[in-house]
FIDOTI-444981 format. One record per residue (C-alpha): x, y, z; residue in three letters. Coordinates in steps of 0.05 Angstrom, whole numbers, plus 5000, padded with zeros to 4 digits. Each point is the difference from the previous one (the first is absolute). Layout:
N
     px     py     pz   code
      X      Y      Z    ALA
...
//
This chain:
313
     px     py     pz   code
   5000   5000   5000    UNK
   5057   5052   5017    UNK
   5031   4984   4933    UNK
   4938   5014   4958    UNK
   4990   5073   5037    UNK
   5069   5018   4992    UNK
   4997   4979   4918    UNK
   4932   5039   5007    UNK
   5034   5057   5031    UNK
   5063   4987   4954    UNK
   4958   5002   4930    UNK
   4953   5053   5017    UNK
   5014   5073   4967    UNK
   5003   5032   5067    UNK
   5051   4945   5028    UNK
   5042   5055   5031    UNK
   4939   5016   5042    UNK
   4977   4936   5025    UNK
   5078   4962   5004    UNK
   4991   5018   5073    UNK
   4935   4965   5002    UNK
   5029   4943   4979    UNK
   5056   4998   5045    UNK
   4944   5003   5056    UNK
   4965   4946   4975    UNK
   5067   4961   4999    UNK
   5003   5020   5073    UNK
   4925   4990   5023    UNK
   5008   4924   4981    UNK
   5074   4997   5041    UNK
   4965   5026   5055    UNK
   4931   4960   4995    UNK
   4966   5068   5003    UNK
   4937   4984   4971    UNK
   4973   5077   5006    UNK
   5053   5028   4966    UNK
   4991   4958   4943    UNK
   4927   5001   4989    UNK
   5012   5075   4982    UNK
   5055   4987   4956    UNK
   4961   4950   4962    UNK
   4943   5064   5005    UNK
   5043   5051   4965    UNK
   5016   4948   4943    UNK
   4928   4987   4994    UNK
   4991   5071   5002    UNK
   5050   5013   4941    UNK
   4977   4950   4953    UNK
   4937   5022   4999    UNK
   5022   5070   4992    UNK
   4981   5028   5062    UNK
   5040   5044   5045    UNK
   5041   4960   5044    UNK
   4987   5003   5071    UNK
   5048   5020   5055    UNK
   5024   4945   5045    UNK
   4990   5022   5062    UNK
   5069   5007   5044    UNK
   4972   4994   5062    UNK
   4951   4959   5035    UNK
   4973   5013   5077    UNK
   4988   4923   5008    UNK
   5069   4981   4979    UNK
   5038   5057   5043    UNK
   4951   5000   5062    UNK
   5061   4971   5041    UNK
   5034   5053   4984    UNK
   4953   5050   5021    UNK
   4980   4969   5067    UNK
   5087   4995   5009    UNK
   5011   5072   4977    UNK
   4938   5017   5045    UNK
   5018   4961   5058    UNK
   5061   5037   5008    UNK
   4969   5070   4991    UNK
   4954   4979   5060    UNK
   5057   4981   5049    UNK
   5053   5057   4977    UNK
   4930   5053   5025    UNK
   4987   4958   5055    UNK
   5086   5007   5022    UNK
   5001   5067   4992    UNK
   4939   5012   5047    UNK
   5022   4951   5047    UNK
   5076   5037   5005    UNK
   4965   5065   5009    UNK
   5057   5041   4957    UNK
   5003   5059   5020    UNK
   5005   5022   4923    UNK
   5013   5080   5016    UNK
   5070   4985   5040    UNK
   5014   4947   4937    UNK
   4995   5064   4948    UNK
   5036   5037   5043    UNK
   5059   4969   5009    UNK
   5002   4957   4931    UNK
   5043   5059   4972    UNK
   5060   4985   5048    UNK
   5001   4929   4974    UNK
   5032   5032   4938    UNK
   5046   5043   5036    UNK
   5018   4930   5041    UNK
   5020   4970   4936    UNK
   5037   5059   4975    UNK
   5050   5004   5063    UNK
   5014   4924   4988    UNK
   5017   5009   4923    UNK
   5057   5045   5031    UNK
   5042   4947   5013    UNK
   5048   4997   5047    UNK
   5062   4960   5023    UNK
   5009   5008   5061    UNK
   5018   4920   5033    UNK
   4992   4974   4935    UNK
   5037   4936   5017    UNK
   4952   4988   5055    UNK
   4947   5001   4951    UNK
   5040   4945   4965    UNK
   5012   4967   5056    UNK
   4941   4989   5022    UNK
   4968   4984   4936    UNK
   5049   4938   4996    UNK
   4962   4979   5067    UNK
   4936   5004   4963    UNK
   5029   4962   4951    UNK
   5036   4949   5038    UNK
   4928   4988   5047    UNK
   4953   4998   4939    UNK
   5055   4944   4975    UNK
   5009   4965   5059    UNK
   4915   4987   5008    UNK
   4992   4982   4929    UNK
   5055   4945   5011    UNK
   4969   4982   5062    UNK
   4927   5006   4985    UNK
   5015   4964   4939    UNK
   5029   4935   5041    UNK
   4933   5000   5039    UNK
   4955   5012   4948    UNK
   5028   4935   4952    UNK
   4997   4961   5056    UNK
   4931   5018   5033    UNK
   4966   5005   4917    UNK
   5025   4935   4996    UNK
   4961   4973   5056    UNK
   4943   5051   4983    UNK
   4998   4974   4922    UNK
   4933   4957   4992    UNK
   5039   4947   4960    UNK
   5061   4987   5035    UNK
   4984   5015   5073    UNK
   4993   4930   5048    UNK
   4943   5028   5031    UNK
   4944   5045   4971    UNK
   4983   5024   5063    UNK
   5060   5027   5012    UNK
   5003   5033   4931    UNK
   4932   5039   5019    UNK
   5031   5014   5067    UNK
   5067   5025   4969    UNK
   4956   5047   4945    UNK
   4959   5035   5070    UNK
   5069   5016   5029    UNK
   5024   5022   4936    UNK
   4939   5043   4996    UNK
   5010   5036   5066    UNK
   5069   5003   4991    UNK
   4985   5041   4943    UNK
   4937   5041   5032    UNK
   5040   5033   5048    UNK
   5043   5050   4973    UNK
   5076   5005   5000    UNK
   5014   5060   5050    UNK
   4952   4967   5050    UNK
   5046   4930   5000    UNK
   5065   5044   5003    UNK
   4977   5044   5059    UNK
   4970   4934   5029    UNK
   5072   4968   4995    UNK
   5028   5072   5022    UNK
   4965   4989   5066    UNK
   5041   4941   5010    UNK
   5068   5005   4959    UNK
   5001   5075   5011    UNK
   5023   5055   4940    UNK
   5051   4979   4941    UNK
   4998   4967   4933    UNK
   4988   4926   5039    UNK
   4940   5030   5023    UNK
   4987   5025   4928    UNK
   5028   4926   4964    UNK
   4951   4961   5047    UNK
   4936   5047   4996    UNK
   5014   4996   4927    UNK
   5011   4931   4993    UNK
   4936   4977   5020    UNK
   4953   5033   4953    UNK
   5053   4977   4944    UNK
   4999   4921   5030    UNK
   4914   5014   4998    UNK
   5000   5031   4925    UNK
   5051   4947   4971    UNK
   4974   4937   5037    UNK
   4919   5020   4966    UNK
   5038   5018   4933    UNK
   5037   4940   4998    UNK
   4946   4954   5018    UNK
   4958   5028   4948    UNK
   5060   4987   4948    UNK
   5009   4932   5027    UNK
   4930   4975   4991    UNK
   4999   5024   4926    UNK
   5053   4952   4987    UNK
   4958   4936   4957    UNK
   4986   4945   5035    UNK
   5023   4959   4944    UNK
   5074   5018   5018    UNK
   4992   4992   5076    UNK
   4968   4928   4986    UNK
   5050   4977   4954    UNK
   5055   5009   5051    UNK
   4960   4967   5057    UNK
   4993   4940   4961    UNK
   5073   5000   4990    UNK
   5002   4984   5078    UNK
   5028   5075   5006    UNK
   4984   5026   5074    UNK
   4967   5072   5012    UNK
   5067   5035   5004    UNK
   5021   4965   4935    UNK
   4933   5018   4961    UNK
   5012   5077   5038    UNK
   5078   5004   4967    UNK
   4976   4963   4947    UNK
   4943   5019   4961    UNK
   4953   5062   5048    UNK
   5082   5047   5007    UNK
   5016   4993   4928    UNK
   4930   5015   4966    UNK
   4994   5057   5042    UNK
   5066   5027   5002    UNK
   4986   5057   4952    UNK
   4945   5028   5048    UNK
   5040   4992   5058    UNK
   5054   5053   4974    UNK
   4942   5043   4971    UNK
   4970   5006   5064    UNK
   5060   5009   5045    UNK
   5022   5057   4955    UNK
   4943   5031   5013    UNK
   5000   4992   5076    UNK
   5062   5031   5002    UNK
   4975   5063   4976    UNK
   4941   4994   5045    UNK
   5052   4989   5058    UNK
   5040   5065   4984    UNK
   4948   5043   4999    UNK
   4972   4967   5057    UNK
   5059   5005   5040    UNK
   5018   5075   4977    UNK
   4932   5009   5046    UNK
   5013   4957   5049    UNK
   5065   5051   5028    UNK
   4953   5044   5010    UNK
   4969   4962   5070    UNK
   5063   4978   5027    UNK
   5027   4940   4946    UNK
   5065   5046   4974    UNK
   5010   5015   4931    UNK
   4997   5049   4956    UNK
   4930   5019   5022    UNK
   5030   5026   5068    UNK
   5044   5040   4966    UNK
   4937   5037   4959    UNK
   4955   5005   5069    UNK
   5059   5034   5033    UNK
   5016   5048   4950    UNK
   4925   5023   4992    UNK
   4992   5016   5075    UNK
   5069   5037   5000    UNK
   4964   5036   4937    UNK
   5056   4980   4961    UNK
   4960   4998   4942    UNK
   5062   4990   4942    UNK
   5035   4945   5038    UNK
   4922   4969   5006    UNK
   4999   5005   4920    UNK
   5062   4982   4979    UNK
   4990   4937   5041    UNK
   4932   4990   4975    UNK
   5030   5002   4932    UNK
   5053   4954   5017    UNK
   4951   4953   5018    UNK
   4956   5006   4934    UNK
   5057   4988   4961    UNK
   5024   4937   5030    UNK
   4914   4977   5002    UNK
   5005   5018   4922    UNK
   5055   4960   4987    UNK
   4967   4941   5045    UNK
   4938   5013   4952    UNK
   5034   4992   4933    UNK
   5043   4937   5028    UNK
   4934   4962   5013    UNK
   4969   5023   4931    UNK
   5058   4975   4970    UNK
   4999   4937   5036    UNK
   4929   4984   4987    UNK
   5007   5014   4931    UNK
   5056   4948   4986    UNK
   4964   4947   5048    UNK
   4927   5032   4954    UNK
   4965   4988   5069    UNK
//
């Protein structure tokens, strides 16, 4: 059917009118879009009888109600925010100028302990490295256990999936000032806070990326006599090696931003560094270390593009 309504379209004296017709024919049956097609099939019956074609419709409230009620949904709760907050929006016009003059003392850029800056940016580094490597141990060993197909015990792959989730529920500053209470301030502090909302993200990743390995290779090692650690090394690692190093690159930049923030409430790093300079109302050191911090989060970015694109995950 979509080849005799594009040689319709093709034949017809007015092709370079209806060729996108055609096209959306070709595309209504892809899609199993019935609608879409009935008024294709309308504007060719249209044309051959000589009739003005009619306009196919580009919208349709049935299809896109979703969308509505989504878009809609939100507009409700972002009122409902703002009267709950009770901004007091007079005092927000008032002083939204300064935020401009804020931003124009930090472009003036200043050196002044530059190589603490450094310094402690290498901390950052070195913490947001140290709980990916970390987290990462955890979270191959608990997915493992958490992966519906290779776990010894389904219940404790649903158990493992509920810690996983509240690992993950509770955000990152709250473990690090929750180990802070106990380890007191520095970059272990920061490393250990850190590390478990990395172990929690990788070990639901990796379980997910474990159970999309087939069955079919997973049984054909078993029957080999192979035991779980075998069929783990064997067949579950390999397949999903690619994903592994997609998603750890990622983490990492996840970690460094994360733990540029996490200086800020007592972890080290370079986000101490920015916090003390803005209450000093050292505004240039405050930028040029913001900017030092960009740089190194840009070249994190393009390093994980570029590794994702040459594992095309």
């Amino acid at each position: 059917m979509g080849k005799s309504i594009q040689g319709f379209c093709m034949n017809n004296h007015e092709s370079n009118i209806y060729i996108s017709s055609a096209q959306a024919a070709e595309a209504a049956i892809a899609l199993d879009n019935p609608y879409l097609l009935e008024q294709i099939l309308g504007t060719k019956a249209a044309v051959e009888s000589g009739q003005k074609p009619p306009k196919i419709p580009v919208t349709d409230v049935k299809r896109d109600l979703p969308i509505y009620l989504f878009l809609g949904t939100f507009a409700v709760l972002s009122v409902l925010s703002l009267w709950a907050l009770q901004l007091d929006w007079a005092k927000v016009i008032d002083r939204l100028p300064r935020l401009g003059k804020v931003f124009y003392d930090m472009a003036h850029f200043s050196t002044e302990r530059f190589h603490l800056t450094l310094l402690t940016l290498t901390e950052t580094i070195t913490v947001s490295l140290l709980a990916l490597i970390y987290g990462l141990l955890i979270g191959l060993v608990l997915g493992a256990f958490a992966a519906r197909n290779i776990t010894p015990w389904q219940p404790l792959a649903v158990a493992l999936k509920c810690f996983f989730a509240f690992i993950r529920a509770v955000p990152t500053p709250v473990w690090v000032l929750l180990v802070l209470a106990s380890m007191g301030f520095g970059m272990a502090s920061g490393i250990v806070g850190l590390g478990f909302h990395v172990a929690g993200f990788f070990g639901k990743v990796f379980a997910q990326i474990f159970e999309e390995v087939p069955d079919e290779s997973i049984e054909a090692l078993r029957s080999t006599g192979a035991s779980r650690i075998q069929v783990f090394f064997g067949a579950i690692l390999p397949s999903s090696l690619s994903s592994v190093i997609a998603w750890t690159a990622l983490r990492f930049e996840t970690n460094y931003v994360e733990a540029a923030i996490l200086g800020m409430v007592g972890a080290g790093g370079v986000g101490y560094t920015i916090l003390a300079a803005m209450n000093s109302y050292k505004l240039g050191r405050a930028g040029l270390a913001v900017l030092v911090v960009f740089i190194f989060a840009l070249g994190i970015e393009l390093l994980t593009t570029f590794v994702k694109r040459k594992l095309k995950v």
